[in-house]
FIGUTOR-715077 format. One record per residue (C-alpha): x, y, z; residue in one letter; residue number from 1. Coordinates in nm, 2 decimals. Example, Ala and Ser with C-alpha at 12.3 -4.5 7.8 and 13.67 -1.06 7.14 Angstrom:
2
{{1.23 -0.45 0.78} a 1} {{1.37 -0.11 0.71} s 2} 
This chain:
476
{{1.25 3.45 -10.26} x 1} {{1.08 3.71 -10.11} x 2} {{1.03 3.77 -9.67} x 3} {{0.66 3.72 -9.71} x 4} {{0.72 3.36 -9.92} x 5} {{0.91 3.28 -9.61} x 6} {{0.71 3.33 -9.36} x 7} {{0.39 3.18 -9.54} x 8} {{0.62 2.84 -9.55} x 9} {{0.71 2.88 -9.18} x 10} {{0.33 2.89 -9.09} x 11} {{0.29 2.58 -9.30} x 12} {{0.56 2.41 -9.18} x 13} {{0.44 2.49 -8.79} x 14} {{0.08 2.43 -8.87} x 15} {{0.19 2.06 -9.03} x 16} {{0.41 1.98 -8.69} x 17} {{0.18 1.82 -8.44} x 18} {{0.45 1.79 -8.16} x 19} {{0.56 2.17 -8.23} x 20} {{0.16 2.24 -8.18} x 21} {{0.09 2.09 -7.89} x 22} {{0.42 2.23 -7.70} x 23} {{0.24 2.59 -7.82} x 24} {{-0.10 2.49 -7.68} x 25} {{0.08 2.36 -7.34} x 26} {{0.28 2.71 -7.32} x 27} {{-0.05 2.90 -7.38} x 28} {{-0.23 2.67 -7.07} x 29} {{0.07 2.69 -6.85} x 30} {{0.06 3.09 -6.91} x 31} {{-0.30 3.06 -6.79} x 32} {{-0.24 2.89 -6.49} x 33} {{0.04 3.10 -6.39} x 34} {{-0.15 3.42 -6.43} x 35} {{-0.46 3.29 -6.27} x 36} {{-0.20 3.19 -5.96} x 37} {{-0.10 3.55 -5.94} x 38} {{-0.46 3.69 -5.95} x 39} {{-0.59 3.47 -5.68} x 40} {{-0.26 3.59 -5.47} x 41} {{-0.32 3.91 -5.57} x 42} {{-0.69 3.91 -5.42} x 43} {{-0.60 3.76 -5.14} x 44} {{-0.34 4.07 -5.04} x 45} {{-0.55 4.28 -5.11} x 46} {{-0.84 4.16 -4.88} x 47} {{-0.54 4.15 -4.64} x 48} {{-0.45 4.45 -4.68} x 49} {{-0.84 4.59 -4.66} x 50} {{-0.86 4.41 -4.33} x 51} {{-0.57 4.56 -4.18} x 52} {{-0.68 4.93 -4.26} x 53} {{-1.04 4.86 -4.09} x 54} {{-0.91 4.69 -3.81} x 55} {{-0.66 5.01 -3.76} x 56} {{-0.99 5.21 -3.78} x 57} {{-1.18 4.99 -3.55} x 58} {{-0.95 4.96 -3.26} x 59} {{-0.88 5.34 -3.25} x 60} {{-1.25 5.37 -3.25} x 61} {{-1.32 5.13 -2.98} x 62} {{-1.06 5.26 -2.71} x 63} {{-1.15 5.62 -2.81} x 64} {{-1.49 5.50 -2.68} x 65} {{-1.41 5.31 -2.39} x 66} {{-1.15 5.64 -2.27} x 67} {{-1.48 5.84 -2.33} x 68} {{-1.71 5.59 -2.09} x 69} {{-1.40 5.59 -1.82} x 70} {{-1.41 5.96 -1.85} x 71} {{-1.81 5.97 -1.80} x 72} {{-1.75 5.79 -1.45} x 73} {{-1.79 5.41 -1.64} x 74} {{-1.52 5.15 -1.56} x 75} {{-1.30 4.99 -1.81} x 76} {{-1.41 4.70 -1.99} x 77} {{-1.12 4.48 -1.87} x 78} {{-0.94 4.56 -1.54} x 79} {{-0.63 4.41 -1.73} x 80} {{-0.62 4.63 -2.02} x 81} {{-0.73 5.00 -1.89} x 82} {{-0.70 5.22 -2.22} x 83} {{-0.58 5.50 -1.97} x 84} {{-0.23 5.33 -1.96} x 85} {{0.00 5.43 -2.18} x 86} {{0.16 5.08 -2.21} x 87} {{-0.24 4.92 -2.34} x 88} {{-0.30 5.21 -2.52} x 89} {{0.07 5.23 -2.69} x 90} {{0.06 4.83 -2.68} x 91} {{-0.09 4.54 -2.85} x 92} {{-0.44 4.65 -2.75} x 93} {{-0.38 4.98 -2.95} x 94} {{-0.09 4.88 -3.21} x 95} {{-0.14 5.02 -3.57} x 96} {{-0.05 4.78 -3.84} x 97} {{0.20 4.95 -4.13} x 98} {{0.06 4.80 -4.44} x 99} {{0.26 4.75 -4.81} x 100} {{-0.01 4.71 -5.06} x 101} {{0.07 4.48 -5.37} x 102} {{0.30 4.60 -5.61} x 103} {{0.12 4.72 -5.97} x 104} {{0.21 4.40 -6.11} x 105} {{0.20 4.14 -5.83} x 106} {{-0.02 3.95 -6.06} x 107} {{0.23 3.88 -6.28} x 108} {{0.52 3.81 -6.04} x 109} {{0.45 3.71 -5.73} x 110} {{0.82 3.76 -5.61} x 111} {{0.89 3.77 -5.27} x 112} {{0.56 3.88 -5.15} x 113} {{0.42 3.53 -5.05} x 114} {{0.78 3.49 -4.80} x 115} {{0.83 3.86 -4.67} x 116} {{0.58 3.99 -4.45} x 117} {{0.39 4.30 -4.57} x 118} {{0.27 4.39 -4.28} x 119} {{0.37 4.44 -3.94} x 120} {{0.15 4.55 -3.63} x 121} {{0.36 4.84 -3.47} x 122} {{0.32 4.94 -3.05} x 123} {{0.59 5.01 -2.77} x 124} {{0.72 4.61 -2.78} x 125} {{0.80 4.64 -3.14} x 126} {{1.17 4.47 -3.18} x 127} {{1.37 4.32 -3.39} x 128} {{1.24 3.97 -3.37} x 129} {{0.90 4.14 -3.49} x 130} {{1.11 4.17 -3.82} x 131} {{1.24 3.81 -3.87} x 132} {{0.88 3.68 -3.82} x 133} {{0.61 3.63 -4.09} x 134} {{0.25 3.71 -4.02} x 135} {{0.10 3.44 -4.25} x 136} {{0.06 3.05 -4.18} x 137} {{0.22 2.92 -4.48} x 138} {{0.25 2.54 -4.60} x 139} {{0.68 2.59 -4.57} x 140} {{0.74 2.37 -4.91} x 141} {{0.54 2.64 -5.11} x 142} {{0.71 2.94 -4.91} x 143} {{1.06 2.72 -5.06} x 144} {{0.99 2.61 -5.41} x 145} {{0.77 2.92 -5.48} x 146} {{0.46 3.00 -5.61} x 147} {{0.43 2.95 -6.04} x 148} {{0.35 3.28 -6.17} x 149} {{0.42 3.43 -6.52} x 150} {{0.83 3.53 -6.42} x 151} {{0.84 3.15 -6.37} x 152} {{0.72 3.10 -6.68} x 153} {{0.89 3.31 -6.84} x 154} {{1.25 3.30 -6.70} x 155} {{1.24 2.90 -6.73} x 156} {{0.96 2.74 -6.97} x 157} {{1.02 3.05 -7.23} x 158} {{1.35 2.89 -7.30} x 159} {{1.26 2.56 -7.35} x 160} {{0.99 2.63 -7.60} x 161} {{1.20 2.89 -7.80} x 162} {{1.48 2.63 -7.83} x 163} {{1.23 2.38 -7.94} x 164} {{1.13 2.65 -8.22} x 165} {{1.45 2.71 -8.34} x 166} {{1.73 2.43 -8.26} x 167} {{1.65 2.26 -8.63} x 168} {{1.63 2.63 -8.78} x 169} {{1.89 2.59 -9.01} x 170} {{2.05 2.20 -8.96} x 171} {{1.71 2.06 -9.10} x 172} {{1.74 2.22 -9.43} x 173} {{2.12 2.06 -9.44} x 174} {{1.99 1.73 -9.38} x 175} {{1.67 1.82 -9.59} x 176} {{1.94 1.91 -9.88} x 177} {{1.71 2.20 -9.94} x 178} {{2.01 2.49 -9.76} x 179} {{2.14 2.45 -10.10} x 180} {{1.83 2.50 -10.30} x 181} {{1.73 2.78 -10.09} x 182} {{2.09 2.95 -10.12} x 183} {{2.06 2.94 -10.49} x 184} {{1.80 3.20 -10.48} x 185} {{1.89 3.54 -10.43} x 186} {{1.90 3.55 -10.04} x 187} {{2.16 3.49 -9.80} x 188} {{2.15 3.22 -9.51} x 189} {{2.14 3.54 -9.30} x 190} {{1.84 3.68 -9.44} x 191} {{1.63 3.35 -9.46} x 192} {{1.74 3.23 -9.07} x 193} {{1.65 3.58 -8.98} x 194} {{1.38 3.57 -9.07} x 195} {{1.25 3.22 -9.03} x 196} {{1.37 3.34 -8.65} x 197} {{1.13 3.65 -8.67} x 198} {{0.84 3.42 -8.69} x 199} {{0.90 3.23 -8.46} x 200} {{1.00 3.51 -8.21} x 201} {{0.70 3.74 -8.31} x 202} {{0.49 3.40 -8.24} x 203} {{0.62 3.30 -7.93} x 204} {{0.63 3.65 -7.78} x 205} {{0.34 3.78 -7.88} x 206} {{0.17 3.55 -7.69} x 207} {{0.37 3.59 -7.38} x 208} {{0.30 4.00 -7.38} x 209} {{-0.07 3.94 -7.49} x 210} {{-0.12 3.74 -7.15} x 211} {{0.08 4.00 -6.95} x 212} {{-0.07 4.30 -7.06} x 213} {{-0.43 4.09 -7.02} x 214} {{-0.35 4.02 -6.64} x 215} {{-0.26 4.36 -6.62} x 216} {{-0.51 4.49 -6.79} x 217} {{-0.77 4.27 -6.54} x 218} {{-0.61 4.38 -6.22} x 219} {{-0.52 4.75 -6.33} x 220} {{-0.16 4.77 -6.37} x 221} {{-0.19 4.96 -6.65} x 222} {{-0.18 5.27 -6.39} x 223} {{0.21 5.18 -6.40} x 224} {{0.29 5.22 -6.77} x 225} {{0.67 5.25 -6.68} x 226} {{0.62 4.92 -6.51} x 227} {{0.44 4.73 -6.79} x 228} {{0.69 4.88 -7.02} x 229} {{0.99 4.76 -6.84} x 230} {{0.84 4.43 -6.79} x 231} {{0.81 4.40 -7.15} x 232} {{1.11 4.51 -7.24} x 233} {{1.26 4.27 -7.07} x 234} {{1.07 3.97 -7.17} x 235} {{1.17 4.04 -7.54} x 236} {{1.53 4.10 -7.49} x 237} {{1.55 3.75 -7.30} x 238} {{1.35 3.57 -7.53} x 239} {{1.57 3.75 -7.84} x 240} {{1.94 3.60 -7.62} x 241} {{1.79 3.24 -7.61} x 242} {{1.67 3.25 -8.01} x 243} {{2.02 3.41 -8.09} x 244} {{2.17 3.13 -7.89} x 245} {{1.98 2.91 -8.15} x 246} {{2.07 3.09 -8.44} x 247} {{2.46 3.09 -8.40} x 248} {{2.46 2.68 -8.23} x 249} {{2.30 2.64 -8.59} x 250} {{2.57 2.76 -8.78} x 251} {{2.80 2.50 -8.58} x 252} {{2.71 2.24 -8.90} x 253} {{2.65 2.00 -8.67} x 254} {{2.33 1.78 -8.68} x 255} {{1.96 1.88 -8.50} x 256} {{1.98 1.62 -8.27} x 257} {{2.36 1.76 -8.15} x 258} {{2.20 2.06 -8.16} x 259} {{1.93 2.03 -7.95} x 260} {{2.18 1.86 -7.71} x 261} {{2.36 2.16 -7.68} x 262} {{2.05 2.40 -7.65} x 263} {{1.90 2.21 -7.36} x 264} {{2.28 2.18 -7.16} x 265} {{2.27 2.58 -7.22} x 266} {{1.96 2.59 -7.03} x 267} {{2.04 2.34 -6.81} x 268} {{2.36 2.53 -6.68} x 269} {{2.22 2.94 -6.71} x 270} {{1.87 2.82 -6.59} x 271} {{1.90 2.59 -6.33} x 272} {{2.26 2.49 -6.23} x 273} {{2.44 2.79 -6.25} x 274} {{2.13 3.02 -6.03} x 275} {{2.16 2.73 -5.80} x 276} {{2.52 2.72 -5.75} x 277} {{2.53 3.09 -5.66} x 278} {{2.21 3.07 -5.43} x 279} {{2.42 2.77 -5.24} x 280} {{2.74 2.95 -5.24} x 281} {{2.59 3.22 -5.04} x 282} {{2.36 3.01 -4.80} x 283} {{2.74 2.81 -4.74} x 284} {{2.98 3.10 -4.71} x 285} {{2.78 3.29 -4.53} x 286} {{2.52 3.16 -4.35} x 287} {{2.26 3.31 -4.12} x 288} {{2.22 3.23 -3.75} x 289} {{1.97 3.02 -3.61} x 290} {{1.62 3.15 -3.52} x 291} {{1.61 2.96 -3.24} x 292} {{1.94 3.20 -3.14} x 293} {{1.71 3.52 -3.14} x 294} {{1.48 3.36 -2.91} x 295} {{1.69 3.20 -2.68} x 296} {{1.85 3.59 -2.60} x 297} {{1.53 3.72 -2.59} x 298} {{1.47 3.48 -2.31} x 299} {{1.75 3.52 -2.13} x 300} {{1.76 3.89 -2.16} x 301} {{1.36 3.94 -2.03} x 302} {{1.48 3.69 -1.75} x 303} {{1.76 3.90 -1.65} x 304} {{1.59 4.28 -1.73} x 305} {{1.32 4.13 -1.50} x 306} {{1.55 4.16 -1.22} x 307} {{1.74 4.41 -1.29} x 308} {{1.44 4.69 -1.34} x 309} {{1.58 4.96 -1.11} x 310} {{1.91 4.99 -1.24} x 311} {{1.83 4.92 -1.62} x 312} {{1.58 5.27 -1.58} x 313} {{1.85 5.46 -1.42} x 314} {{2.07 5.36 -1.71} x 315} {{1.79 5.45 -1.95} x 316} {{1.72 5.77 -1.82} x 317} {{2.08 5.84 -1.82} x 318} {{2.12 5.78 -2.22} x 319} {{1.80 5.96 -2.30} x 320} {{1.82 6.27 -2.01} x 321} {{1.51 6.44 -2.24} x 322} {{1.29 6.15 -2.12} x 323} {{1.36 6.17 -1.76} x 324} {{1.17 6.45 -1.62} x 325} {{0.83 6.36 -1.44} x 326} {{0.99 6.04 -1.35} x 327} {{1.02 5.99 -0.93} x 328} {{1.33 5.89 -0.88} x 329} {{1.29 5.74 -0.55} x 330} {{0.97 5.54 -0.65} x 331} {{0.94 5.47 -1.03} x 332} {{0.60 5.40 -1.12} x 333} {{0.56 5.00 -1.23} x 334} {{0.53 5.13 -1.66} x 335} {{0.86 5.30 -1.60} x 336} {{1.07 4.98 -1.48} x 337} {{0.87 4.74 -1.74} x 338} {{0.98 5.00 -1.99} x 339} {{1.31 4.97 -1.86} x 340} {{1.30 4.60 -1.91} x 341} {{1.17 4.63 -2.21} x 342} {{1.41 4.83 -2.38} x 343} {{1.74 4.61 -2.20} x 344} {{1.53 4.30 -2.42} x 345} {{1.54 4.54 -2.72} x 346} {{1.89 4.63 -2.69} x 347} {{2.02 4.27 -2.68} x 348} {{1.78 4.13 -2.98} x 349} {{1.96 4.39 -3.15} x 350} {{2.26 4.27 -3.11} x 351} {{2.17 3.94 -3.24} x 352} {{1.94 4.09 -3.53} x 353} {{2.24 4.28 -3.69} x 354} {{2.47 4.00 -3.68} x 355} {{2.15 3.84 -3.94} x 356} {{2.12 4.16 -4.12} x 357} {{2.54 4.16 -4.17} x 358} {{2.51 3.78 -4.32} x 359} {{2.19 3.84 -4.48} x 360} {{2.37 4.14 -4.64} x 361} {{2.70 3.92 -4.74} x 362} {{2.42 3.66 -4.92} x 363} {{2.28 3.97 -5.14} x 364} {{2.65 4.07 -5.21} x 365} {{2.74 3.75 -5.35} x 366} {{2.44 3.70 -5.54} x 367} {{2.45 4.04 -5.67} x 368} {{2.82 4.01 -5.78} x 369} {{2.80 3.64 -6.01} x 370} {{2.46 3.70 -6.10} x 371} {{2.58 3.83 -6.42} x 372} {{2.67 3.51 -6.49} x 373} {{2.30 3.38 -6.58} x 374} {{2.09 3.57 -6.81} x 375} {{1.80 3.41 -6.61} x 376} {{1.88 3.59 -6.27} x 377} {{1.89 3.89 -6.40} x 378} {{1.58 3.81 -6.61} x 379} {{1.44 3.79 -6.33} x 380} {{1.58 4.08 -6.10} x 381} {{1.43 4.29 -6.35} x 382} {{1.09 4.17 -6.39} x 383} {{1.03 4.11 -6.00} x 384} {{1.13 4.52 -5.98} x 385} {{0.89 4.58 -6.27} x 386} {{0.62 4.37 -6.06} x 387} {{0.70 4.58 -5.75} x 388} {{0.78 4.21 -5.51} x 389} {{1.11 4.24 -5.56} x 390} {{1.34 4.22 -5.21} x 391} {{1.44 4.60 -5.26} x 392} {{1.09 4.68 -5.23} x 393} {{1.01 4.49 -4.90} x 394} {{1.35 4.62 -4.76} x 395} {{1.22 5.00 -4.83} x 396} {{0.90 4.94 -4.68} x 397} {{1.07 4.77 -4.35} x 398} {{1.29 5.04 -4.36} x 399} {{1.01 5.29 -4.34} x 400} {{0.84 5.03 -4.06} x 401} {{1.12 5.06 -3.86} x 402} {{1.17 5.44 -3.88} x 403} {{0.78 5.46 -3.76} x 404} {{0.80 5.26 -3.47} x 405} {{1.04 5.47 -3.31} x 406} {{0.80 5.76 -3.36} x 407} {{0.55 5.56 -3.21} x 408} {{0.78 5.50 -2.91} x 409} {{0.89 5.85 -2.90} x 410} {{0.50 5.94 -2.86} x 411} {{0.45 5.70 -2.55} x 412} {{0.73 5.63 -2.41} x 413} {{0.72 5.96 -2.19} x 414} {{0.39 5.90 -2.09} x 415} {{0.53 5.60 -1.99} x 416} {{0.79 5.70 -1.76} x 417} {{0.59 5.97 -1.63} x 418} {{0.30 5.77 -1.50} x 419} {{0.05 5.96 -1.70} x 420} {{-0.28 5.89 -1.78} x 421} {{-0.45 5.92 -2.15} x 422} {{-0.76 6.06 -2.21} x 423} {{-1.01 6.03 -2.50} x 424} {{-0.82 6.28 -2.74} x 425} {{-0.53 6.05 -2.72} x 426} {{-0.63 5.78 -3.04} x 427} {{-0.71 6.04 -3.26} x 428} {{-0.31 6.25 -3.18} x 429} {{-0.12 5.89 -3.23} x 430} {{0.11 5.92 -3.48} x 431} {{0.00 5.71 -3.81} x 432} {{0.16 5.54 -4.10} x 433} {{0.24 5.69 -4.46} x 434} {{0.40 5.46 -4.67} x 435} {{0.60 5.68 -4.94} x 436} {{0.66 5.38 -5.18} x 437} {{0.94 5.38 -5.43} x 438} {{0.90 5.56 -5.74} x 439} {{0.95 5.42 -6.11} x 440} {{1.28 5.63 -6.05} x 441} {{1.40 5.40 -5.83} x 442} {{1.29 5.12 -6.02} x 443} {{1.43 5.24 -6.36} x 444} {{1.78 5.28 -6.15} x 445} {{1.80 4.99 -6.02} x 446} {{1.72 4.79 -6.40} x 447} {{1.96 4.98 -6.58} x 448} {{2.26 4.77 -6.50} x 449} {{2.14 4.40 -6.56} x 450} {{1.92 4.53 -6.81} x 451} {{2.24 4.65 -6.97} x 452} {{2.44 4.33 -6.90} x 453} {{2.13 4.14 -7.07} x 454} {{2.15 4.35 -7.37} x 455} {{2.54 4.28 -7.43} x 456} {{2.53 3.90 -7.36} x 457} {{2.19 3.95 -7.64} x 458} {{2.45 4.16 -7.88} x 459} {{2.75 3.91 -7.82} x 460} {{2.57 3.56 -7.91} x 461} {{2.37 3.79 -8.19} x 462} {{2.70 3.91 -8.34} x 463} {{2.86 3.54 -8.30} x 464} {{2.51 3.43 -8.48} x 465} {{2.56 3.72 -8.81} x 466} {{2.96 3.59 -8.83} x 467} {{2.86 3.23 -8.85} x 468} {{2.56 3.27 -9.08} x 469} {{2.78 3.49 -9.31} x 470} {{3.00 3.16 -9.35} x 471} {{2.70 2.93 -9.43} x 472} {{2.69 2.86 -9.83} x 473} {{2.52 2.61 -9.99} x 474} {{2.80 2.36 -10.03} x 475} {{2.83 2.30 -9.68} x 476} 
């Protein structure tokens, strides 16, 4: 019995199961929808994102123009926002927005990039509760279960259908009382469930990579080979654990039905219970503080900094001596006390903000450290890096955020305390945002170890899979 007689039976046998067809043609759909989620996300970044770089352009443009008219002996166009202020032209009126465009595969995984913002408007009041917020208006129940993209399909539906595939691989033939017929050839039970198994894995993820390498192929991420073939990668070597799983249940000579039992508790507990569990765990142990904390001190510390404006300068100007010349000490202009106040407001939201980060940080730790525990988490770690919408990726760019709106303060914040006035050739000398996104360095780094861990728990059900097949004989 030859691999090619084999494999000809398995397309018979597949083509002659209705129920087995139809679960294909549903994966196939469900694929499609998923895919077609991601691209319509994906457009809608990046008209976001397009938005955000003209509007940057525009309102430079527009208070360039209006400093020019003021300069010409016109008036500004709002006695309540004169551009020649340091605090409107630094402020909201001429903020810059730090953008993170979509990752090269966004399309595929939407990740985190529909929860964490990916873009923040930067000016003088930037603080830390301009990091805990998100700029979208959100429907909170998607923003919580998720959007359904290909990694959902993948890490959770894959499963299911390569289980129903595979959980009568072997058992069926027992019952059938062909194992015995078949063994009489010369073939082993190894050879024949390997490569009944190869069929079925060639089948199932062959179609998975054709639709990921077609959204990528529609929304260029093939610009990120690394990407696509770290995505990929991944995809098989999870797909290859859960078939394996099959494979060595099979040689438990127990009955399909026991079988598929067993399959479907696997998935149960390293799909679904056991990410849960973890998730919980950390929420539990260590959980964050309220939002409504973080507002309530920025109340009370703009309420207090408002009366306190004198002696929170003073204090300012004593730990940063290099901002304080040009400032009168007797009579501090009225930007150089709301300055003041404005830092005292920063200084306590900090407070609060690292106390999140610290907790936030603990969650990550936890997760980090029994996420080994599911192949599906780290599935999935891997192919939201691969995507770019990973957490790690947000965290970089915020990172890079936060280090630009100190440059941005550094830039105004002596005009500030100096009572100066801009001039036209100020917009076009404001500091502006790079982005230096991660590389595929970064991204390769960070894979390595659950890719690793996902390859032995592949190699330890695939050798318990050879030892029980090489036991299987005829008889049994």
């Amino acid at each position: 019995m030859t691999a090619r007689t084999v494999l000809r039976n398995e397309w018979r046998l597949l083509m002659a199961d209705r129920p087995l067809r139809i679960a294909l043609g549903l994966f196939v759909v469900l694929l499609g929808y998923a895919l077609t989620n991601g691209v319509v996300w994906l457009r809608f970044q990046e008209r976001t994102v397009e938005a955000t770089k003209s509007g940057n352009v525009e309102r430079a443009s527009a208070l360039e123009q209006e400093l020019e008219v003021i300069e010409a002996g016109g008036q500004p166009f709002s006695p309540f926002a004169d551009p020649r202020s340091p605090l409107v032209l630094g402020g909201p009126s001429g903020s810059q927005t730090a953008v993170l465009a979509p990752g090269p595969l966004t399309a595929l995984a939407i990740g985190q990039s529909d929860l964490l913002p990916y873009y923040y408007d930067v000016n003088v009041y930037t603080n830390e509760s301009s990091f805990h917020q998100n700029g979208e208006v959100e429907n909170p129940l998607n923003l919580m279960v998720g959007r359904f993209d290909l990694a959902f399909a993948v890490v959770y539906l894959l499963p299911l259908l390569v289980l129903a595939l595979s959980f009568n691989v072997l058992s069926e033939e027992r019952e059938q009382g062909t194992l015995a017929l078949t063994l009489s050839q010369p073939v082993s039970a190894r050879n024949v469930v390997t490569v009944k198994l190869a069929f079925r894995a060639l089948l199932v993820v062959g179609i998975v990579l054709g639709v990921s390498l077609l959204g990528a192929l529609a929304t260029g991420g093939f610009g990120s080979p690394d990407r696509i073939l770290l995505w990929s990668f991944t995809v098989v070597a999870y797909s290859l654990f859960w078939f394996m799983l099959a494979a060595w249940v099979n040689t438990l000579r127990r009955s399909s039905a026991w079988n598929a039992t067993i399959l479907v508790g696997a998935w149960l507990v390293l799909v679904v219970v056991l990410p849960a569990a973890i998730n919980a765990a950390a929420g539990l142990l260590h959980p964050l503080p309220s939002r409504v904390e973080m507002i309530t001190a920025q109340r009370e510390a703009s309420n207090e900094a408002v009366n306190r404006r004198s002696e929170l300068l003073a204090r300012y100007l004593e730990d940063h001596p290099e901002m304080a010349e040009g400032v009168v000490a007797d009579e501090p202009g009225l930007g150089a006390l709301s300055w003041a106040a404005t830092d005292a407001v920063n200084r306590r939201l900090e407070e609060v903000a690292a106390e999140h980060d610290a907790r936030r940080a603990e969650q990550i730790a936890l997760v980090r450290r029994y996420r080994f525990l599911s192949p599906a988490l780290l599935a999935q770690e891997v192919l939201l890096d691969a995507a770019g919408t990973s957490d790690a990726r947000f965290a970089h760019f915020q990172s890079q955020v936060r280090a630009f709106a100190e440059q941005w303060r550094e830039f105004f914040v002596p005009a500030i305390l100096a009572d100066e006035q801009m001039n036209a050739s100020v917009p076009a000398n404001v500091p502006r945002f790079g982005l230096a996104d991660e590389g595929s360095t970064d991204v390769a780094r960070r894979a390595t170890v659950p890719l690793a861990v996902l390859g032995g728990l592949l190699a330890l059900v695939s050798a318990a899979a050879g030892v029980g097949l090489g036991r299987v004989r005829g008889a049994d």
